[in-house]
C-alpha positions in Angstrom: -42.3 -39.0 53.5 -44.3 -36.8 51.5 -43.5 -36.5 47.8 -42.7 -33.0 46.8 -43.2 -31.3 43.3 -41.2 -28.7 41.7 -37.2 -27.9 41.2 -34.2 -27.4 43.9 -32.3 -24.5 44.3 -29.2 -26.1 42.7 -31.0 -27.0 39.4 -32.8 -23.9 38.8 -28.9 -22.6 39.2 -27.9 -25.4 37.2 -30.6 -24.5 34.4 -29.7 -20.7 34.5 -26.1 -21.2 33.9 -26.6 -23.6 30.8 -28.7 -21.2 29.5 -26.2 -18.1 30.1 -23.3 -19.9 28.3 -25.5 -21.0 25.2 -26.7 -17.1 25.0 -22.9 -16.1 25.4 -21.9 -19.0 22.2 -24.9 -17.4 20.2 -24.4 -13.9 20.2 -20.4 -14.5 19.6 -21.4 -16.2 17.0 -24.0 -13.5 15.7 -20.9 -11.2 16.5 -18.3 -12.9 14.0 -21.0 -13.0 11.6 -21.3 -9.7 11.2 -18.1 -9.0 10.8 -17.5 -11.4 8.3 -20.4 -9.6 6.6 -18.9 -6.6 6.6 -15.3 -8.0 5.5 -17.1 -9.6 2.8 -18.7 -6.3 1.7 -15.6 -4.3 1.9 -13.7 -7.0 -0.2 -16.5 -7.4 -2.9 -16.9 -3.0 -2.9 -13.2 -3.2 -3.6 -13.3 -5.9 -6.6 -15.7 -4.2 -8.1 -14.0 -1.0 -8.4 -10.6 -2.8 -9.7 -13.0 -4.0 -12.5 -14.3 -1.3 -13.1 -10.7 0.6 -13.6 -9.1 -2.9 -15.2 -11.8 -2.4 -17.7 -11.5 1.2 -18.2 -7.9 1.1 -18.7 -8.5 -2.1 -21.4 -10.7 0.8 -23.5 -8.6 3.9 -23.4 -5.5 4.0 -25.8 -2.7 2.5 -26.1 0.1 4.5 -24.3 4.1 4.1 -25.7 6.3 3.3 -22.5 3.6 2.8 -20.3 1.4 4.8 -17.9 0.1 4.9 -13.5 -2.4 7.3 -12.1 -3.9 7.2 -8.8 -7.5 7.6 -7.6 -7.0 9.2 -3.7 -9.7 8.3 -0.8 -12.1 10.7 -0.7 -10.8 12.9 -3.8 -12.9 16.7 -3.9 -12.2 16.5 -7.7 -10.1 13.6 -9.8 -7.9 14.7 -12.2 -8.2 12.3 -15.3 -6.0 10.2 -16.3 -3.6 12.2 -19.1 -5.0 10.1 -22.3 -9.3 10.7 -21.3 -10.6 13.8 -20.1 -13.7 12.4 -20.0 -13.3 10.4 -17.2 -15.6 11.0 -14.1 -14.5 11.0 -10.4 -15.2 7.6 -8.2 -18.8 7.5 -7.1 -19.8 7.9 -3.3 -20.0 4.3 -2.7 -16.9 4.6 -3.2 -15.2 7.2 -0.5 -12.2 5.5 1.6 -11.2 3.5 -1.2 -8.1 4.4 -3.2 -6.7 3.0 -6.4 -3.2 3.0 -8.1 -3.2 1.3 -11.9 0.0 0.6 -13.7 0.7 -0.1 -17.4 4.1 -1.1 -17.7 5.7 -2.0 -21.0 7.1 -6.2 -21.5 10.1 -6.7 -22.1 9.8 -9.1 -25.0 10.4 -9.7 -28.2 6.5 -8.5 -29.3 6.6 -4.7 -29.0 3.2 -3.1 -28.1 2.9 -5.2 -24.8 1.6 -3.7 -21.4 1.3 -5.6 -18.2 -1.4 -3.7 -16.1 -1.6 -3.6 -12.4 -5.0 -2.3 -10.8 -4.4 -2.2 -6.7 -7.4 -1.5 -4.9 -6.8 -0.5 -0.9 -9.6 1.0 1.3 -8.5 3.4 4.4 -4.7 2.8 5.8 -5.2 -1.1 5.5 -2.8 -3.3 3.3 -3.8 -4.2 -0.5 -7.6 -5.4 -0.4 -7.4 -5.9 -4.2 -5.0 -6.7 -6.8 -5.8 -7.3 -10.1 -2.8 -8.1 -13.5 -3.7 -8.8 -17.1 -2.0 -7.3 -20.5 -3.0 -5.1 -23.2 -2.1 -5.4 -26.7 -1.6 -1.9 -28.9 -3.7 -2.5 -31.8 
């Protein structure tokens, strides 16, 4: 019997399909990477702009019995808040996102005590961001 070189039919076939499920593993996994990616960049776009407002409501006045406004997605013009007419509308990196911010007087002994809400949402999906702290009148 003569010896012969080379590969059978069945492990070429063999070889083929090992090598088409370890594509199909690699690009779901390139797949669910980029969406975490974009999650990831939708939740960090979103912190950043309740910051940015947690901040901007820390530095504005102190209002008596409390205060909301709301930012809508993809505003032609903003209306400022009531104490600032100053304020700008959100940048363009910013279009989908909308944000609601609350400053609701304590009830508690100390007068001059807000608790301030900042929720951040983008599109029709549920609260991406919330953010609470206080602010003192001073």
């Amino acid at each position: 019997m003569k010896k012969e070189k080379g590969f059978t039919l069945i492990e070429v076939i063999m070889a083929l399909g090992f090598l088409g499920i370890m594509s199909v593993a690699f690009l779901g996994a390139i797949s669910n990477a980029f969406t975490a990616v974009f999650i990831l960049d939708e939740r960090t776009t979103a912190e950043s702009l309740a910051r940015s407002q947690m901040e901007y409501v820390r530095n504005a006045p102190y209002q008596e019995g409390g205060f909301s406004y709301e930012i809508p997605p993809n505003p032609p013009t903003t209306q400022p808040p009531p104490w600032d007419t100053s304020y700008t509308s959100l940048e363009s990196c910013y279009s989908g996102y909308s944000v609601e911010v609350q400053g609701v007087p304590c009830n508690s002994p100390d007068d001059g005590i807000q608790k301030m809400t900042v929720i951040v949402e983008h599109h029709d999906k549920p609260e991406v961001i919330k953010l609470e702290s206080y602010k003192l009148q001073r």
